[in-house]
NUBAPA-770245 format. One record per residue (C-alpha): x, y, z; chain. Coordinates in nm, 2 decimals, m for minus. Layout:
BEGIN
{xx->X	yy->Y	zz->Z	c->A} $
...
END
This chain:
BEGIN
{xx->9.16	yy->5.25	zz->17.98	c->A} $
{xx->8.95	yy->5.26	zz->17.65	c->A} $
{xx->8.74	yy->5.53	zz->17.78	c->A} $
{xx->9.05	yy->5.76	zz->17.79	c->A} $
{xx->9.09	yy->5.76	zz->17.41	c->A} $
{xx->8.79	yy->5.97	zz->17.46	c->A} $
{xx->8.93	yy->6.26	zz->17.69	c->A} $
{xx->8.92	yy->6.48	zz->17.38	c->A} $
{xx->8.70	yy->6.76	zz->17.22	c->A} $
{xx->8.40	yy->6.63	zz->17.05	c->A} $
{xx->8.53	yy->6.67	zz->16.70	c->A} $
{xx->8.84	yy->6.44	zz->16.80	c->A} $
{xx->8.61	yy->6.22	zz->16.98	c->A} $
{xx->8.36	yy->6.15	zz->16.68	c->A} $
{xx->8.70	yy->6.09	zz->16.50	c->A} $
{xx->8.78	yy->5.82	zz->16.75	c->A} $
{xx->8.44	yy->5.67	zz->16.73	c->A} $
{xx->8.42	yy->5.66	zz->16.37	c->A} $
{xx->8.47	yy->5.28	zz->16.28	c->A} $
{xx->8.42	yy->5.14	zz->16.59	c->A} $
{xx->8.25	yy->4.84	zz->16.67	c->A} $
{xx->7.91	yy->4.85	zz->16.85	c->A} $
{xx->7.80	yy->4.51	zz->17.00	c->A} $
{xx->7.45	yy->4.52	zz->17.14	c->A} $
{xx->7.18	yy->4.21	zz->17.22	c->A} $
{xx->7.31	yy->3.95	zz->16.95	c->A} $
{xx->7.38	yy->4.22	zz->16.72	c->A} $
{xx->7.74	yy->4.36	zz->16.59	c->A} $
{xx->7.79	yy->4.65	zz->16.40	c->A} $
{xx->8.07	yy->4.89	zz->16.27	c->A} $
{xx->8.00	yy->5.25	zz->16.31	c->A} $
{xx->7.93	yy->5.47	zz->15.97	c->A} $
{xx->7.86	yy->5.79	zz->16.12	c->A} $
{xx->7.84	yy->6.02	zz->16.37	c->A} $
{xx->7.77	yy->6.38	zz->16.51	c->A} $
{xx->7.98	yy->6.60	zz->16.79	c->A} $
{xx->7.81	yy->6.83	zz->16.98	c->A} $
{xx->7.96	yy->7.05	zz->17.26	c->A} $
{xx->7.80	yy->7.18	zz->17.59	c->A} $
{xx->7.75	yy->7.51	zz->17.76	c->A} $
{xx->7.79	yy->7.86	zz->17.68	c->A} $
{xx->8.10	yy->7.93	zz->17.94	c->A} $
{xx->8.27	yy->7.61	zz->17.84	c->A} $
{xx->8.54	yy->7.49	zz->17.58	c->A} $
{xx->8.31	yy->7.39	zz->17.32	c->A} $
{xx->7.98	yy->7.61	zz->17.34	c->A} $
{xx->7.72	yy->7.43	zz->17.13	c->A} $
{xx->7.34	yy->7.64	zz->17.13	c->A} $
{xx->7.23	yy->7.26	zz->16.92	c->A} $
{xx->7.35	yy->7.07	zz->17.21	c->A} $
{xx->7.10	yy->6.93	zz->17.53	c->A} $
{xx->7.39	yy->7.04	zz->17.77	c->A} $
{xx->7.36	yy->7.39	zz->17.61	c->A} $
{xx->7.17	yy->7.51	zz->17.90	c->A} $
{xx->7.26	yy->7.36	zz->18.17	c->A} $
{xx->7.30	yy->7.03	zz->18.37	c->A} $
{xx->6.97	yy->6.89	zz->18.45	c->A} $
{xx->6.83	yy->6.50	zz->18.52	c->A} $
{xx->6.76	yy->6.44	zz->18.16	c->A} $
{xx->7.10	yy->6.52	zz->18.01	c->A} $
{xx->7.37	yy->6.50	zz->18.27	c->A} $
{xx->7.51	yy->6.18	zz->18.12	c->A} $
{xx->7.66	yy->6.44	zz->17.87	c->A} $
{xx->7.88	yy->6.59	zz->18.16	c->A} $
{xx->8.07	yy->6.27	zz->18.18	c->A} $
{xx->8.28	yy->6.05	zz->18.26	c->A} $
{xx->8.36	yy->6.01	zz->17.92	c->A} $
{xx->8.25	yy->5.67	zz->17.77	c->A} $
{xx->7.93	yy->5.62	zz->17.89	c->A} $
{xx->7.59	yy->5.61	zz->17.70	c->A} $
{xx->7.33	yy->5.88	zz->17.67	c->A} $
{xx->6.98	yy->5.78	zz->17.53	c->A} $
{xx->6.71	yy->6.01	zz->17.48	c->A} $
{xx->6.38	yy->6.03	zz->17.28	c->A} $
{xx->6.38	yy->6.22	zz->16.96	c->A} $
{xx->6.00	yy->6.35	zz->16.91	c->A} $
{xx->5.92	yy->6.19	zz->17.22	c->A} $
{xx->5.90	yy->5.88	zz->16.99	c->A} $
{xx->6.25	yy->5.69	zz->16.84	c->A} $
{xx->6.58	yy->5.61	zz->17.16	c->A} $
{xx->6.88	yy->5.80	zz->17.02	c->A} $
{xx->7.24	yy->5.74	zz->17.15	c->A} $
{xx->7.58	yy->5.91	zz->17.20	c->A} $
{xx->7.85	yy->5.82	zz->17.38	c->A} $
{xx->7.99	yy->6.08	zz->17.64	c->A} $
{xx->8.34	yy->6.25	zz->17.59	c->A} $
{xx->8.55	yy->6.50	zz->17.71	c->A} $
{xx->8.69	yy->6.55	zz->18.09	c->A} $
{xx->8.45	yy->6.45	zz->18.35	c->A} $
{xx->8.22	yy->6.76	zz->18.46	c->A} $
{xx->8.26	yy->6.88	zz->18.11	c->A} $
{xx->7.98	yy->6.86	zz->17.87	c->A} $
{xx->8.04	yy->6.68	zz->17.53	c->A} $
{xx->7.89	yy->6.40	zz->17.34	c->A} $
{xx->7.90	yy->6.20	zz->17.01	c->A} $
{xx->7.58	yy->6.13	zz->16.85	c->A} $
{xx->7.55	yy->5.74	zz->16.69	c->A} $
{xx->7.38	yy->5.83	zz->16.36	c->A} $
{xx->7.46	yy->5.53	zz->16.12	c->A} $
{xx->7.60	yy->5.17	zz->16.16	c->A} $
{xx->7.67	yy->4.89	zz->15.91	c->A} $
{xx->7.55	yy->4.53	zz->16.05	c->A} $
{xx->7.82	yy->4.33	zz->16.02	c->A} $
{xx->7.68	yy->4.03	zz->16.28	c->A} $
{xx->7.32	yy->3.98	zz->16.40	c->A} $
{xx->7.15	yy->4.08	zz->16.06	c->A} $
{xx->6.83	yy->3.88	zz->16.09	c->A} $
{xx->6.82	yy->3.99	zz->16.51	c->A} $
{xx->6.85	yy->4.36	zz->16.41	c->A} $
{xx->6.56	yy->4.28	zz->16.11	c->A} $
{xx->6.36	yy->4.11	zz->16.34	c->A} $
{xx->6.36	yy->4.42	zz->16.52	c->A} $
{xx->6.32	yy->4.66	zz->16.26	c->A} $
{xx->6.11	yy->4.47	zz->16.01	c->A} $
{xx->6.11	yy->4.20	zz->15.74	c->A} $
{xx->6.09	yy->4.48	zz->15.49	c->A} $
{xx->6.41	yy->4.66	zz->15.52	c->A} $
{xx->6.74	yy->4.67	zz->15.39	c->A} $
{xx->7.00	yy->4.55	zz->15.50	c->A} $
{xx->7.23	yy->4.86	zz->15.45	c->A} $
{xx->6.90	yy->5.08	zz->15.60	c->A} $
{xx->6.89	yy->4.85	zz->15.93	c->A} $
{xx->7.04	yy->5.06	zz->16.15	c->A} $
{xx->7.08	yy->5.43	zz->15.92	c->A} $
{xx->6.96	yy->5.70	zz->16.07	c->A} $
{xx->6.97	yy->5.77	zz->16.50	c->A} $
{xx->6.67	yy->5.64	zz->16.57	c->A} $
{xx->6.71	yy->5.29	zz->16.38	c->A} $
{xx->7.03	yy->5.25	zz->16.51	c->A} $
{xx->6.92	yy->5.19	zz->16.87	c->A} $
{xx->6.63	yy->4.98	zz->16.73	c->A} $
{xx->6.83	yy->4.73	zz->16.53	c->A} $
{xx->7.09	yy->4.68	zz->16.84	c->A} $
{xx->6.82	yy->4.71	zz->17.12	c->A} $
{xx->6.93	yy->5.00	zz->17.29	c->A} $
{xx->6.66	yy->5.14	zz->17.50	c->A} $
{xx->6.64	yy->5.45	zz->17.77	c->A} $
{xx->6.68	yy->5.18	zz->18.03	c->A} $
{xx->7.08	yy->5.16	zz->17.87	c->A} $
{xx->7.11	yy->5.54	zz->18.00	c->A} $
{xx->7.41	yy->5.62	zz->18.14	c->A} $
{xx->7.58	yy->5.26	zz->18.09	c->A} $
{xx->8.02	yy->5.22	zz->18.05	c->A} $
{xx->8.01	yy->5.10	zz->17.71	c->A} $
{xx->8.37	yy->5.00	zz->17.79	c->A} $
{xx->8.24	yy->4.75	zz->18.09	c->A} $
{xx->8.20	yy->4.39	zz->17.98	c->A} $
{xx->7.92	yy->4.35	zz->18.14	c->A} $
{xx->7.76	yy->4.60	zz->18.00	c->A} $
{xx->7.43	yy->4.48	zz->17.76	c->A} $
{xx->7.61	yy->4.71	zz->17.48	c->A} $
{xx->7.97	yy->4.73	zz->17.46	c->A} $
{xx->8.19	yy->4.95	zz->17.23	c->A} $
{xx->8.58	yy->4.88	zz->17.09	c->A} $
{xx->8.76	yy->5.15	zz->16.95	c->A} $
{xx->8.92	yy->5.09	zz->16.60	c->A} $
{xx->9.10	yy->5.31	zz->16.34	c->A} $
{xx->8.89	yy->5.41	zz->16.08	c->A} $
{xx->8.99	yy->5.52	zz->15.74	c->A} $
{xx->8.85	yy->5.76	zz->15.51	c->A} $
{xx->8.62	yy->6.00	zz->15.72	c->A} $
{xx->8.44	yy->6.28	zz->15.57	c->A} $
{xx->8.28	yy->6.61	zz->15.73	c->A} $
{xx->8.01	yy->6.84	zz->15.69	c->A} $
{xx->7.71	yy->7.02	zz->15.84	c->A} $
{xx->7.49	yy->6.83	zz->16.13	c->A} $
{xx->7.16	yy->6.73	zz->16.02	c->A} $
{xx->6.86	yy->6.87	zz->16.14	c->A} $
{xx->7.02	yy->7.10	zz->16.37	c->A} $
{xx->6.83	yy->7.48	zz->16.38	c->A} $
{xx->7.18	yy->7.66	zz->16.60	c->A} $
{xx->7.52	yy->7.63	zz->16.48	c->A} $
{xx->7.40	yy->7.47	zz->16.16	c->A} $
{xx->7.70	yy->7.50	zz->15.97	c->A} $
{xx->7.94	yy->7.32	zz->16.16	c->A} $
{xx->8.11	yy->7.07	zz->16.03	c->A} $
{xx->8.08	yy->6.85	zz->16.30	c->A} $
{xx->7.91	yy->6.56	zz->16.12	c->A} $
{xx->8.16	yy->6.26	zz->16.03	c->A} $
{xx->8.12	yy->5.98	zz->15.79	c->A} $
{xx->8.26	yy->5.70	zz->15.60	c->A} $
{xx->8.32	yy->5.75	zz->15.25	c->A} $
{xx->8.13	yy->5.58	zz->15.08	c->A} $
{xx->7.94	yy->5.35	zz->15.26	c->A} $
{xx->7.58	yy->5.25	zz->15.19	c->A} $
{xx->7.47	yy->5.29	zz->15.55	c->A} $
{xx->7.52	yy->5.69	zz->15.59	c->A} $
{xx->7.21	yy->5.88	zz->15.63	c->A} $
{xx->7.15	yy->6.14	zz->15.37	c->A} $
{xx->7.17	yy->6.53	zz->15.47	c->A} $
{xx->6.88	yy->6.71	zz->15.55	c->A} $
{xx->6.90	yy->7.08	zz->15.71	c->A} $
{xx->6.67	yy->7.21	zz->15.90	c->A} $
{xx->6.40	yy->7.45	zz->15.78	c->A} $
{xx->6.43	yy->7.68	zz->16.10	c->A} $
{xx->6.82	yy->7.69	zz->16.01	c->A} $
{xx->6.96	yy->8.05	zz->15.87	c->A} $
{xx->7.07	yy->8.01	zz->15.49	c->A} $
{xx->7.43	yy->7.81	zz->15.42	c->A} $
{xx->7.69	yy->8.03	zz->15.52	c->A} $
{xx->7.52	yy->8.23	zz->15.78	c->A} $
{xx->7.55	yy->8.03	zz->16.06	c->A} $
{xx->7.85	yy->7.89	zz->16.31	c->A} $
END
């Protein structure tokens, strides 16, 4: 099975995911960029940034697998953010969907989006990502590698990644954790978080 390919440690999973193709409501698009993030305190990839960080609970427990499957929540209680769950099931681990390139679907994703925006900034950034392919918090918790599913997700090899710091993140700031495309238009640009510690004084 697909989903297997993502029985790994959140780093190697947001390798795997990097380049993928994401097909969503008439719209198909080529993963740019993405973010790991780990789970609890007691488990193999303790993560104080992550949602899992404390705890199972009915808001996050997508994150504790199986692996494959979509987790949506609200960022500022405003834009749907995805990742895609990893790791063995029971474990928390997840892969945040930061940037995609359109590569099918353009005028469904700007209809979505807005007549005003560029192409290469339809689905950059988390939160624009899930608007130009239609994901919504009713898509919580879906198999992305079911056919049936309303957004679907193939595994491909991608070339060229890059790593660096998470963005936005306040706890284990430093990490490299965040995974990119070189050079592609479509990544989001870096931006730390003011409640961060200074570079270099973090995990």
């Amino acid at each position: 099975m697909a989903a297997d390919q993502l029985l790994v440690d959140p780093v190697a999973a947001a390798h795997r995911l990097l380049g993928a193709t994401l097909v969503g409501r008439g719209v198909r698009a080529t993963l740019v960029e993405v973010e790991a993030y780990g789970g609890v305190p007691d488990g193999p990839w303790p993560d104080a940034s992550a949602h899992s960080y404390r705890g199972i609970n009915g808001r996050n427990a997508v994150m504790f697998g199986p692996p494959g499957r979509l987790y949506t929540y609200r960022s500022h209680g405003i834009h749907v953010c995805a990742n895609v769950s990893c790791g063995p099931d029971g474990v928390a681990a997840a892969v945040l969907l930061r940037a995609a390139a359109i590569e099918e679907g353009t005028d469904v994703a700007r209809g979505r989006r807005g007549a005003a925006v560029r192409t290469v900034a339809l689905a950059r950034g988390p939160g624009n990502l899930c608007s130009a392919l239609g994901i919504t918090m009713a898509d919580n918790g879906i198999d992305l590698f079911d056919r049936k599913s309303p957004v679907r997700l193939v595994l491909n090899t991608a070339q060229g990644a890059v790593s660096g710091p998470r963005v936005g993140v306040s706890q284990a700031a430093d990490r490299p954790w965040r995974l990119w495309l070189a050079g592609r238009p479509e990544v989001s640009p870096y931006r730390r978080s003011p409640r961060a510690p200074a570079p270099g004084e973090s995990d």
